[in-house]
DRENTI-92014 format. One line per field, with one value per atom (N, C-alpha, C, O): z, x negated, y; residue number from 1; residue in three letters. Coordinates in nm, 4 decimals, decimal comma. Layout:
<rs>
up	[Z  ...];
east	[X  ...];
north	[Y  ...];
i	[NUM  ...];
aa	[ALA  ...];
</rs>
This chain:
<rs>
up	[-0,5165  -0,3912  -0,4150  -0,5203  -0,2953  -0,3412  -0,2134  -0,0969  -0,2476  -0,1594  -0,1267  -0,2094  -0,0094  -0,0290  0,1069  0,2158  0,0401  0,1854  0,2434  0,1940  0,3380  0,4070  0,3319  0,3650  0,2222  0,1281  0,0750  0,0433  0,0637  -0,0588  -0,1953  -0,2845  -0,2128  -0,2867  -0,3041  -0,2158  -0,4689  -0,4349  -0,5741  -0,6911  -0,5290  -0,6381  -0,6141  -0,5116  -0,7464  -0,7217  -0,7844  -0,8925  -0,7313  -0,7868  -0,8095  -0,7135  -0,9258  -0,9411  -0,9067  -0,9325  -0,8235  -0,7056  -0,8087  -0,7544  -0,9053  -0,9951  -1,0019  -1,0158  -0,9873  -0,9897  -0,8360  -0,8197  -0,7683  -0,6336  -0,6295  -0,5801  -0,6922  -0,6910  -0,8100  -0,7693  -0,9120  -0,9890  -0,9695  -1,0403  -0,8607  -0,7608  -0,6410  -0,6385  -0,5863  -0,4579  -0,3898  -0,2669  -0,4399  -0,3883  -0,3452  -0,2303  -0,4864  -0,4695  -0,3392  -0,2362  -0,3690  -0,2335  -0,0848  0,0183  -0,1068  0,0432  0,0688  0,1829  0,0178  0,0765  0,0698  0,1355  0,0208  0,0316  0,1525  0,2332  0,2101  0,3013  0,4880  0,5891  0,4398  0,4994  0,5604  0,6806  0,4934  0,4841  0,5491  0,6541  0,4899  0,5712  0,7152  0,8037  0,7328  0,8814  0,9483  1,0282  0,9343  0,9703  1,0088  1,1293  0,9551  0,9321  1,0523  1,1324  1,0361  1,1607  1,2898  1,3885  1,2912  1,4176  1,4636  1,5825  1,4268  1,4286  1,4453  1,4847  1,4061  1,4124  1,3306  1,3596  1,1647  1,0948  0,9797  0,9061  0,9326  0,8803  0,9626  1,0565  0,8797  0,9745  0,8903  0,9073  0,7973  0,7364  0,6610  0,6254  0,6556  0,5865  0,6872  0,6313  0,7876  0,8499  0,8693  0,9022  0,8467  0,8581  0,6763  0,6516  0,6045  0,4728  0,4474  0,4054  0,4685  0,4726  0,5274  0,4889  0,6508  0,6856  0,6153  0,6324  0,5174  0,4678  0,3003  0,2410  0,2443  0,1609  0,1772  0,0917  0,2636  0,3157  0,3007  0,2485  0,3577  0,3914  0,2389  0,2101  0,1500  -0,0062  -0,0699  -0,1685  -0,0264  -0,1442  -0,1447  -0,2310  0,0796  0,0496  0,0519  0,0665  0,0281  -0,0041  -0,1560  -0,2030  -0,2285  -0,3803  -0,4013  -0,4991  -0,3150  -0,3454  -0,3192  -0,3925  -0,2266  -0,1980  -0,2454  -0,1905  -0,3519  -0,4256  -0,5808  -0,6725  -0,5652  -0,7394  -0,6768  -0,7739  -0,5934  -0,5102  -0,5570  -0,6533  -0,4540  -0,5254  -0,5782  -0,5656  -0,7048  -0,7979  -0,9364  -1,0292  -0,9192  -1,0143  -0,9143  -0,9732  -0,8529  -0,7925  -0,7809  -0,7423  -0,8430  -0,8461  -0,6971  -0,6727  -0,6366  -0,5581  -0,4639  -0,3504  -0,5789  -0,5372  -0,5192  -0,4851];
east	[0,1157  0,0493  -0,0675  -0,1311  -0,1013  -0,1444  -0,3180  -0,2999  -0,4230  -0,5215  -0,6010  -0,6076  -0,6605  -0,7842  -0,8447  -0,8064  -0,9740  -1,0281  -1,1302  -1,1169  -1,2121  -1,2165  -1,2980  -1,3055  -1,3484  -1,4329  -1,3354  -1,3627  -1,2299  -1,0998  -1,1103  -1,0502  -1,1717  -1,1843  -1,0258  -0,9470  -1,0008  -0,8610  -0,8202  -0,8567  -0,7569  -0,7142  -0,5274  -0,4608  -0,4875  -0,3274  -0,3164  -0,3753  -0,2163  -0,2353  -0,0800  -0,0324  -0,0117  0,1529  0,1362  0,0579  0,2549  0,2871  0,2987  0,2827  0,3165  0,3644  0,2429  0,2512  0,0772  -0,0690  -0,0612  -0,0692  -0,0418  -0,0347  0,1085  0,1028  0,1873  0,2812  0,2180  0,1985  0,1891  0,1225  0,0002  -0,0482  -0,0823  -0,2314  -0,1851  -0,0705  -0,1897  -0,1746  -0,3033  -0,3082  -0,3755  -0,5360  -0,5575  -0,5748  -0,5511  -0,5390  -0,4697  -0,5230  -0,3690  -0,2857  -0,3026  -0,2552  -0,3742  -0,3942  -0,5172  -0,5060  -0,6214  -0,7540  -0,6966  -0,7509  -0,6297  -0,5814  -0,5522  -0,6435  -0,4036  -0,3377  -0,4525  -0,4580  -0,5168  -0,6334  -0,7122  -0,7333  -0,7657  -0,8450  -0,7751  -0,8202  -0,6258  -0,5379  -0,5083  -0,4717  -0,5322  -0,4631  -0,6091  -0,5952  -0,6873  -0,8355  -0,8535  -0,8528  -0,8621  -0,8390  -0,6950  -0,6929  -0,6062  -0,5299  -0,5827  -0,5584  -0,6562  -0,6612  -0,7937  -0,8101  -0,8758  -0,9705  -0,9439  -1,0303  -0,7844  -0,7425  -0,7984  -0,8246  -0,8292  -0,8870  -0,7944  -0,8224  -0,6307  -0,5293  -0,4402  -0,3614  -0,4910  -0,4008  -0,2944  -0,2559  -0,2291  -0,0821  -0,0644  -0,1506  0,0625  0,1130  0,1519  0,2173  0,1284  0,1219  0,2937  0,3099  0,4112  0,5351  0,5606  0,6229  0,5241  0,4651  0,4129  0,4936  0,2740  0,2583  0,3034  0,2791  0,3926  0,4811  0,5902  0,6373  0,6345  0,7428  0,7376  0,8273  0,5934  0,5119  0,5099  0,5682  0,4580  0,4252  0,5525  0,5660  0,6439  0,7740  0,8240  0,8923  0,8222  0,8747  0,7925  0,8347  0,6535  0,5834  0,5513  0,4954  0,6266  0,6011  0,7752  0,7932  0,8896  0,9559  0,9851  1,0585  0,8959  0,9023  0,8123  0,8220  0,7083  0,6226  0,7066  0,6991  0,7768  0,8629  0,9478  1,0276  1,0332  1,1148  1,1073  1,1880  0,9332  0,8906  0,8255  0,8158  0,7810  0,7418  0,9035  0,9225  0,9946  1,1092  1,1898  1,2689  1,1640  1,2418  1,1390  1,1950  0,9880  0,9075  0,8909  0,9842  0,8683  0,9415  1,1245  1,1711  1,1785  1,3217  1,3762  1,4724  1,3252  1,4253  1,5376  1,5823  1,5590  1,6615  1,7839  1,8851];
north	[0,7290  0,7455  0,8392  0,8356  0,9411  0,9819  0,9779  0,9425  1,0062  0,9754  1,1022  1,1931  1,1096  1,2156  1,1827  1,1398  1,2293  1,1721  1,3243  1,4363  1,2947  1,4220  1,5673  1,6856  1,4905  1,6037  1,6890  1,8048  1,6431  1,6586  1,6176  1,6775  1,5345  1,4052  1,3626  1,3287  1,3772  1,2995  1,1905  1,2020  1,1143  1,0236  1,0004  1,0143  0,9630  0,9070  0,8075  0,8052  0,6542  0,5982  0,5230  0,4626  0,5286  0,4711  0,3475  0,2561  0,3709  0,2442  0,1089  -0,0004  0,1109  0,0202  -0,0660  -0,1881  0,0284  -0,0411  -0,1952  -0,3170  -0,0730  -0,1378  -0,3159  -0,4285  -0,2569  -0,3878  -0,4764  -0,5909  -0,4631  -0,5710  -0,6051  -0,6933  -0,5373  -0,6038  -0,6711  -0,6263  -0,7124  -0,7529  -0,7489  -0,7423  -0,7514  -0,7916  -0,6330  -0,5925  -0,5401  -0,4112  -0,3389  -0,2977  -0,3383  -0,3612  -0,3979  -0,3503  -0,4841  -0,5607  -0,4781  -0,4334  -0,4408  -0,3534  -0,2025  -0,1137  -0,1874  -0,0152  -0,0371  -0,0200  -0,0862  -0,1240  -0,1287  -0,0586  -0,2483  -0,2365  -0,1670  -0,1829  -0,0838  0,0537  0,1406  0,1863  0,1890  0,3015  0,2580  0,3353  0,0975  0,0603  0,1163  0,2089  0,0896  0,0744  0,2568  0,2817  0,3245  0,4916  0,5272  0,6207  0,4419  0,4914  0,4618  0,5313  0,3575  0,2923  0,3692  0,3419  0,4381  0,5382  0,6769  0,7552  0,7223  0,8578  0,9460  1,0628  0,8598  0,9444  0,9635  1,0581  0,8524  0,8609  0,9945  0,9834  1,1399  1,2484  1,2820  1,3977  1,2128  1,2394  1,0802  0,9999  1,0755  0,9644  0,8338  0,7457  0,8186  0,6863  0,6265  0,5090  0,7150  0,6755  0,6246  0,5213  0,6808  0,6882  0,5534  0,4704  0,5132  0,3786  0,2458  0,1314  0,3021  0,1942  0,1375  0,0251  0,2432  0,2085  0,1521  0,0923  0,1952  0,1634  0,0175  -0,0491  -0,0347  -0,1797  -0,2605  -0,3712  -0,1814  -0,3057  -0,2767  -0,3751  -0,2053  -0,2278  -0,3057  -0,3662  -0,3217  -0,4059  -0,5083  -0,5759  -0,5563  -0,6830  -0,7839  -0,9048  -0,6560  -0,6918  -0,7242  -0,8111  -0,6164  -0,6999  -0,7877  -0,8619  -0,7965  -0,9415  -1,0655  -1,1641  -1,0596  -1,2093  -1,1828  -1,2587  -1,0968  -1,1493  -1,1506  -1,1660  -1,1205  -1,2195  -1,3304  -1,4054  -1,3840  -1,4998  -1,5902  -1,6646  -1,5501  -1,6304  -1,6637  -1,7572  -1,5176  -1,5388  -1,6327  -1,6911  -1,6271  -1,7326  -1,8626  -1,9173  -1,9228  -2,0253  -2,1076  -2,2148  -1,9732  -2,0017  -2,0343  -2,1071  -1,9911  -1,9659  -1,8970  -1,9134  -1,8073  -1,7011  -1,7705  -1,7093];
i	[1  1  1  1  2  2  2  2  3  3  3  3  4  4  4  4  5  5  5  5  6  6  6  6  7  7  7  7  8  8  8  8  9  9  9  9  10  10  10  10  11  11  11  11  12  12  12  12  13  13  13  13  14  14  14  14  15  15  15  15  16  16  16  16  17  17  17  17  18  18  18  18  19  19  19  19  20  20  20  20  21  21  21  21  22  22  22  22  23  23  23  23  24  24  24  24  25  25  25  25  26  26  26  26  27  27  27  27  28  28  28  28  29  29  29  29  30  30  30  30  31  31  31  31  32  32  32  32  33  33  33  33  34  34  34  34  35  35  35  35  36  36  36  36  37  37  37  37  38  38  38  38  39  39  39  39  40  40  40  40  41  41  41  41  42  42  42  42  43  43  43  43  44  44  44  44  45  45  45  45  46  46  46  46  47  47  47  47  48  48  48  48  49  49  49  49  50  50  50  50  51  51  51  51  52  52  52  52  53  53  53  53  54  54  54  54  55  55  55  55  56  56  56  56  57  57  57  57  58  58  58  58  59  59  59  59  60  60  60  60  61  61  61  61  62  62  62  62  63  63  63  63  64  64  64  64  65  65  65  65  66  66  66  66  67  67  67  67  68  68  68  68  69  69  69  69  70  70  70  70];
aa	[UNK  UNK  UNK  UNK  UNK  UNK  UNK  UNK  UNK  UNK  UNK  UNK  UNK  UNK  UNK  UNK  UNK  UNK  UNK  UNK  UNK  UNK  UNK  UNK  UNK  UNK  UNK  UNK  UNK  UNK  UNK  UNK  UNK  UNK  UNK  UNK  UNK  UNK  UNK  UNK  UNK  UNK  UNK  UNK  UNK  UNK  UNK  UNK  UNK  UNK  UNK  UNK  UNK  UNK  UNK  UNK  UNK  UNK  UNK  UNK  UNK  UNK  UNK  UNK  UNK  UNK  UNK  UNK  UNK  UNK  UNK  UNK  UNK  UNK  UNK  UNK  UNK  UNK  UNK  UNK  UNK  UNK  UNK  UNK  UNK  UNK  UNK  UNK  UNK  UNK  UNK  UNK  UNK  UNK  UNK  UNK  UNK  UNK  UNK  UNK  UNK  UNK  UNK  UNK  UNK  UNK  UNK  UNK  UNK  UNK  UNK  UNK  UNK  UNK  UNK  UNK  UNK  UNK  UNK  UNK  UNK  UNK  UNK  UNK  UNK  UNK  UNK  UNK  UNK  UNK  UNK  UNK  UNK  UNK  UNK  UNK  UNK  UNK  UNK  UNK  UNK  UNK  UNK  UNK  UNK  UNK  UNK  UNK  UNK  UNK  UNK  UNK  UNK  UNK  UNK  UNK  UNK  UNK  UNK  UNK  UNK  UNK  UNK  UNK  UNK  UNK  UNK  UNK  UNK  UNK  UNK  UNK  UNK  UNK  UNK  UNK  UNK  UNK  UNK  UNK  UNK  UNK  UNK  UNK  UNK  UNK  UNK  UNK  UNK  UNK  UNK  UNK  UNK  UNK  UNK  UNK  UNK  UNK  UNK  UNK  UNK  UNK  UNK  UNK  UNK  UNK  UNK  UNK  UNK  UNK  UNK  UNK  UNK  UNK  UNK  UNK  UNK  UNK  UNK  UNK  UNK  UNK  UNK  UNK  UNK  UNK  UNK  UNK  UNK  UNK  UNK  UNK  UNK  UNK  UNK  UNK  UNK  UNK  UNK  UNK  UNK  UNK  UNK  UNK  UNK  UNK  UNK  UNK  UNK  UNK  UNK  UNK  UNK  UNK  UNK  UNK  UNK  UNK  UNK  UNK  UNK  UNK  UNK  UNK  UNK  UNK  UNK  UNK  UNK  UNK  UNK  UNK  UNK  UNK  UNK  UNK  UNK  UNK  UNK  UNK];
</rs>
C-alpha cells in the first residue's frame, strides 16, 4: 500500500504489516474513511474497499481457523 499525503510525503507499507496488525489496520482504515468523507481521499477509494473486504476476510479466517472452527 502505498500512502501520500498532500505535501507528497510518502510512505509504503506490505500488506502483510497491515494483516498481522489489526489494530494497525483498523486506524489506517479509519483515517482513509475519515479523508473520504471530507473529500480529501482523491485516489484509491475503490482500492480501499476492496483492501477492507480481503483483510477482514483473512482476519475471520485466522479467527476460525485458531478457534478451530473451520
Amino acid at each position: 500500500m502505498a500512502l501520500r499525503d498532500e505535501h507528497g510525503t510518502h510512505a509504503e507499507l506490505d500488506l502483510r504489516l497491515l494483516l498481522a496488525n489489526p489494530p494497525l489496520w483498523l486506524q489506517l482504515e479509519a483515517d482513509a474513511r475519515t479523508s473520504q468523507n471530507r473529500g480529501t481521499l482523491l485516489h484509491g477509494s475503490p482500492c480501499l474497499d476492496r483492501l477492507a473486504r480481503r483483510i477482514d476476510a483473512e482476519t475471520a479466517h485466522t479467527v476460525f481457523r485458531v478457534s478451530r472452527l473451520e
